[in-house]
N, C-alpha and C positions, 0 to 999 in steps of 0.2 A: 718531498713526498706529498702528494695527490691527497689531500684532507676529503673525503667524499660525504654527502650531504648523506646523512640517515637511511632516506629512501632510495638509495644509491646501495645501500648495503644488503647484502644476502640476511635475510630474516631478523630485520630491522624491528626492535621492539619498544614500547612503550616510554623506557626509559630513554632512548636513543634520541626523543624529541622533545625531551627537559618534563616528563608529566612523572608522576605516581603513580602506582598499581594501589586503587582506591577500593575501586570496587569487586565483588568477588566473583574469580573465574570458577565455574561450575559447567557453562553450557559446554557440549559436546556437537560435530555437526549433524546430529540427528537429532538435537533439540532444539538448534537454528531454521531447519528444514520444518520441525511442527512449525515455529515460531511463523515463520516465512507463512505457510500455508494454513496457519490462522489466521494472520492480517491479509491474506487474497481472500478467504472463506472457500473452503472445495464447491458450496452448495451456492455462491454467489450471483451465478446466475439463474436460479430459481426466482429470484428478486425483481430481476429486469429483465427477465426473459418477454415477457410480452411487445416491451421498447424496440428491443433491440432485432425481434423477428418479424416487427412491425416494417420498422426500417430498411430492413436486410434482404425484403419479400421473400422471408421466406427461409433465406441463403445463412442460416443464424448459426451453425456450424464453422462453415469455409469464413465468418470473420471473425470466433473466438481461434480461429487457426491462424489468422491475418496477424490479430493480436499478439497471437501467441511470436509470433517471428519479430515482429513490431517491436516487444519489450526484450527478446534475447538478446539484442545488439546495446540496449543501454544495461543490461545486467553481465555482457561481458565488459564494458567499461566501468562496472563498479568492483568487478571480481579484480581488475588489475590496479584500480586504487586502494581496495582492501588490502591488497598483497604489500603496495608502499607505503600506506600509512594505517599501521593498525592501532587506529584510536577510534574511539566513540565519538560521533557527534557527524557521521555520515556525508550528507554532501559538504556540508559548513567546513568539515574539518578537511575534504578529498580539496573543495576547491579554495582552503585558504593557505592548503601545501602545496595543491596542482599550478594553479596561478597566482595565488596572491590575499592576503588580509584582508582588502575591501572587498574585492570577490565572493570569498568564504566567509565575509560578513552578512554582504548582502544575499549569498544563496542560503544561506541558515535563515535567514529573516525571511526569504520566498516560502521555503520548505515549513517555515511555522504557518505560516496562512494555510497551509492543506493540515496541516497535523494538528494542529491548536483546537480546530474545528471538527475534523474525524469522528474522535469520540463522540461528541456532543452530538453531531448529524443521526449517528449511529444508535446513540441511545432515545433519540427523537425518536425512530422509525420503529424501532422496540417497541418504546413506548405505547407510541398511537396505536401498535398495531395490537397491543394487549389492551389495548383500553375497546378495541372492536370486539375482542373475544370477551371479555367480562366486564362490559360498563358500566358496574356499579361502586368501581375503583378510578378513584381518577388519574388522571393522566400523570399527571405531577408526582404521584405516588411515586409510579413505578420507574418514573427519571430518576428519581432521587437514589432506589432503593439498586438501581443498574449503577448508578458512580459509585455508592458508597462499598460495594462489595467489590467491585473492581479496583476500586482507588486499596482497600485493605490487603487484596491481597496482592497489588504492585509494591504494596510499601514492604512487606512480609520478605520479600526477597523473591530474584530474578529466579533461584530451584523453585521457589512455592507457582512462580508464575508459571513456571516451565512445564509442572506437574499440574496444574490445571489446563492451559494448554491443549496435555494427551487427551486429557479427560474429555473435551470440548471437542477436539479432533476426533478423537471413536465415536461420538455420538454422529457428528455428522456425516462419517465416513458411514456410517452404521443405515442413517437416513438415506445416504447416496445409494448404497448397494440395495438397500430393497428395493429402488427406483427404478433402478438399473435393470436387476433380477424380474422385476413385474414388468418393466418397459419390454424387455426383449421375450419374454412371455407371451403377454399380449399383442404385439407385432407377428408372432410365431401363427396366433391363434385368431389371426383377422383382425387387428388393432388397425385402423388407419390403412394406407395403400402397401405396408408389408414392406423390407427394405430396398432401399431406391439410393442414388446418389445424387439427388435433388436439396436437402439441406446444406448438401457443397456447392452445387452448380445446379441450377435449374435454367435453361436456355428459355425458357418463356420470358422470364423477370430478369434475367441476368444484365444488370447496368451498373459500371464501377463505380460510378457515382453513389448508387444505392449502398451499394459496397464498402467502400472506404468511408461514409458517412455515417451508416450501425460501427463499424471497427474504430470509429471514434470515442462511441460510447462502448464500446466492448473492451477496448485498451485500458478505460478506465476500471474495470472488474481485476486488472492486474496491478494494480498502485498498491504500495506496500512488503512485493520482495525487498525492495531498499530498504524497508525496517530492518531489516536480516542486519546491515551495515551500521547501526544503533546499538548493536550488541559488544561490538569488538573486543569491549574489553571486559568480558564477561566470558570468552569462550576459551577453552583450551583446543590444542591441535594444530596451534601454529598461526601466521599469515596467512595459509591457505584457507581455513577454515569456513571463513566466514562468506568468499568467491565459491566454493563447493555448496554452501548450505543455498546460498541465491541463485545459483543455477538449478541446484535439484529442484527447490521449493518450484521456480517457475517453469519446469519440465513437465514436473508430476501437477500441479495447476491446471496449466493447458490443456493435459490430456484430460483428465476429468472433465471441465469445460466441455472441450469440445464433444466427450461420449455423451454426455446429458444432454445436451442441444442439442445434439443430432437424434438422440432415441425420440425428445419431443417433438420435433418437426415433424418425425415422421407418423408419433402416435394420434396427432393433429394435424394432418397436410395440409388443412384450408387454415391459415392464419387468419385469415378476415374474418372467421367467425365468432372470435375473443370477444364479449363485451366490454370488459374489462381489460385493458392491459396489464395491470396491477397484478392483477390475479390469474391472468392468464398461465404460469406453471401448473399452478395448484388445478385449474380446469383439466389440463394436461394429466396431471398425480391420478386425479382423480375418474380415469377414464380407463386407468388399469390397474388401481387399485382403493377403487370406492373410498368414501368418506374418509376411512382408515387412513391411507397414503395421503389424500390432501390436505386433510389435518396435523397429519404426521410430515409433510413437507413444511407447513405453516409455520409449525410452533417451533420445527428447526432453523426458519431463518431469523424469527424473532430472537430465537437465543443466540444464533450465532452472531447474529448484530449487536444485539446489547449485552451480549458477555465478550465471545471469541474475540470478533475483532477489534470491539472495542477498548480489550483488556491488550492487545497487542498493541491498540496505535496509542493508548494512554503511556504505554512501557517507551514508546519508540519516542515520541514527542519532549517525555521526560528526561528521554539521557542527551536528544540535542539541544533543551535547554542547560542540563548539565556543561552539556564541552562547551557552548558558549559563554556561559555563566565563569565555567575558569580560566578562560580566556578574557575576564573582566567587559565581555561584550554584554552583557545581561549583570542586574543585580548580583554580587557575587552570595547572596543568603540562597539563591537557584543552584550553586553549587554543593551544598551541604551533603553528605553523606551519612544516614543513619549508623550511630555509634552499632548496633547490635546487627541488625538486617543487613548492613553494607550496599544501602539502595538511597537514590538519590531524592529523598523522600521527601522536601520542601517543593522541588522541581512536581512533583507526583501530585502534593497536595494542592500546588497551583493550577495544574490541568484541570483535575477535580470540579474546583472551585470556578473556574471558567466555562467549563463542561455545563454547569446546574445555570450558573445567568446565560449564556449562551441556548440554551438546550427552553428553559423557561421562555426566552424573548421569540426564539423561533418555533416551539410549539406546534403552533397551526401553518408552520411557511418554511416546510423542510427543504422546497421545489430552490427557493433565493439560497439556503444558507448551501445545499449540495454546489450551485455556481462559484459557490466561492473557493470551496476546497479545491476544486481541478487546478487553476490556473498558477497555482505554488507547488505542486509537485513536477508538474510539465516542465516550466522556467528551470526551476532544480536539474532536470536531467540533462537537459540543453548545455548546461552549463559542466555536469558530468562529464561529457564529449570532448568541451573544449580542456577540460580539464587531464583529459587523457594525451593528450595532441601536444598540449602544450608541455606538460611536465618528460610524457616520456619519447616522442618524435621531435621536440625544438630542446631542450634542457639536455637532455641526453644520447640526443643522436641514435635512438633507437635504429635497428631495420627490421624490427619484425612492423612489416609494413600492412600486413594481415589486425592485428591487436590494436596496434598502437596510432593508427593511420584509418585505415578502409574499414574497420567494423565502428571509432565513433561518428567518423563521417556520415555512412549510409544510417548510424542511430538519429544522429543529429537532422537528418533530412525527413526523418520519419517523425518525430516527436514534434517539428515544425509542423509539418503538415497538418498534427491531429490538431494543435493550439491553434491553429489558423479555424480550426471547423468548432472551437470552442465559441460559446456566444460572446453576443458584444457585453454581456451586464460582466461575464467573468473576463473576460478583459478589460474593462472599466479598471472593475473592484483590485484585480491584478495591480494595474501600474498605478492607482492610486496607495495600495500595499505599498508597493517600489519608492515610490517619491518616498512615503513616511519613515522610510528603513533608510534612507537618504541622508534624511532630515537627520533622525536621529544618531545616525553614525558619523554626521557633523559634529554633533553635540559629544560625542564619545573622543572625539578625535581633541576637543578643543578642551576637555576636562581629566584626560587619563593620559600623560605621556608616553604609558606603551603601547596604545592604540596607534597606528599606522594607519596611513591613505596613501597604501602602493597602487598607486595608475599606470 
């Protein structure tokens, strides 16, 4: 009789791959979907809308659309690893079951260089940008005062996070709709050239190059439905759950994206008149809905930076140090579990605690520390691809040649592409990551005898 590996079985569980049910299931997938579309941010491109419509001529629409297709091919390849291995610790764990130990070592090690730093980046941007609105506080303050409330209520338990979360989500959803509500208003009543389908295609500027160059940095406003896959073991409703919450989260994403950008392209048609790029939404906000709406836009990306998301990526970074940590790849003290909260609470206080030196050293040089986070999430999905290919097209002879074949292929050609238009400093900073996760997983191999170097 045919002994079949775990992931080979119909609704393969936790227990199935020698782990404990440690921590506690409560999420539902409609807490995975807030989750998911708090680490995107709905209001995200209000942020870098100036960048990215710079770039785009214009076209700032037709590439949160690019995007949007961009990231569906790598999140139906995490929805089918979610489905085979429902554990916490995301790419680390898809690709040390998909392909192999050192694999799933060293994509846990990529995946920490974008996440380790997230927070910290995030609560920079918070920061400085409250230190513009009220400078008689300084800067430092308010870094400090962003970790410490987020770090309290990630240690409180994954419900306490999940209920702040809604709470952070209505507010921005709340921001978006009057945006929306005054944008199509004002367009109605002589805003700008009235609706056009030139934020899509405008044939004056239309160059791919131009094109796929903004959809590089617009791809990046979608990093973080993969947190969804950090939760696993925290959710009930099955296998599927956690494939359903990454698909909606990045569904309902997209469209958002894309209605804002396009209502602002059009309440704005002349892009080159932005002084600012920085600020360019908020000029936008403010052109249909006076001082109110641009202040009112402001103060929502501040918080959503330095709470939402960064109360998401702190949550997401934390449990893949966890599944590394009990896999004796990381200090196994990273694996601790709060006796009360059932939360992985040393992993949590280490983010933190790297978040405030991190956050302090880069301060005034958020422009270097953002280069560094892209080029470990990208690597990561790359590796997601092959990790689909290989475990269910060569392992088990799959034919659903649609899933398992043709969507991480055409993901993997895509996520190449955008790394390739990443700069040279985050490629540097990248493979010198790489060597050191190298280095290091020598030294794990040659101290711990169940470490494995499957080549």
């Amino acid at each position: 009789m045919e002994i079949k590996h775990p992931a080979q079985q119909t609704g393969a569980s936790l227990q199935d791959f020698g782990y404990h049910q440690e921590l506690e299931r409560t999420l539902s997938v409609k807490d995975l979907v807030v989750y998911g579309l708090i680490f995107m941010v709905p209001i995200a491109p209000m942020g870098i809308y100036g960048s990215v419509v710079s770039v785009s001529q214009g076209m700032v629409a037709l590439t949160y659309a690019i995007g949007m297709v961009a990231m569906f091919f790598t999140a139906l390849s995490y929805g089918q690893l979610s489905q085979a291995f429902p554990i916490a610790g995301s790419v680390y764990t898809y690709a040390k079951l998909g392909i192999n130990k050192t694999i799933g070592f060293l994509s846990g090690w990529m995946i920490i260089l974008d996440y380790i730093f997230v927070p910290a980046l995030l609560y920079i941007i918070a920061a400085n940008s409250l230190r513009a609105l009220i400078p008689a506080v300084p800067t430092w303050i308010w870094l400090l005062a962003f970790i410490a409330i987020n770090t309290i209520i990630n240690i409180r338990g994954i419900e306490f996070t999940a209920i702040a979360n809604r709470i952070f989500l209505a507010g921005e959803l709340i921001v978006l709709a009057f945006f929306i509500v005054l944008g199509v208003y004002g367009l109605a009543h002589g805003v700008g050239d009235g609706f056009t389908f030139r934020p899509f295609y405008d044939p004056r500027y239309f160059n791919l190059n131009f094109v796929m160059t903004a959809t590089s940095v617009a791809v990046l406003s979608f990093l973080g439905f993969d947190g969804i896959s950090t939760l696993a073991e925290e959710t009930t409703g099955g296998n599927r759950a956690v494939g359903k919450g990454i698909m909606w989260a990045l569904m309902l994403v997209g469209v958002l994206f894309i209605v804002q950008t396009y209502l602002a392209a059009l309440i704005v048609p002349n892009w080159r008149s932005f002084t600012d790029l920085n600020t360019a939404f908020y000029v936008v906000a403010g052109r249909v809905g006076g001082p109110f709406l641009a202040n009112l836009t402001t103060i929502a990306t501040i918080l959503s930076w330095g709470f939402a998301n960064a109360l998401a990526a702190q949550a997401a970074i934390s449990r893949i140090l966890f599944g590394m940590a009990r896999d004796r790849n990381l200090p196994g003290a990273l694996a601790k579990v709060h006796p009360k909260f059932k939360t992985p609470y040393v992993s949590t206080l280490l983010v933190a605690g790297i978040s405030l030196v991190v956050g302090l050293a880069f301060m005034n040089d958020s422009g270097t520390l953002s280069q560094i986070v892209n080029c470990g999430a990208l690597t990561a999905f790359l590796v997601i691809h092959v990790a689909v290919v290989n475990h269910f097209f060569i392992r088990q002879h799959s034919r659903d040649y649609w899933h398992h074949l043709l969507v991480p292929i055409i993901g993997f050609a895509i996520i190449l592409f955008v790394m390739i238009n990443l700069s040279s400093l985050a490629k540097l900073i990248g493979g010198a990551w790489l060597v050191l996760g190298l280095a290091y997983y020598g030294v794990l191999r040659l101290t711990q005898r169940k470490t494995e170097m499957n080549l």
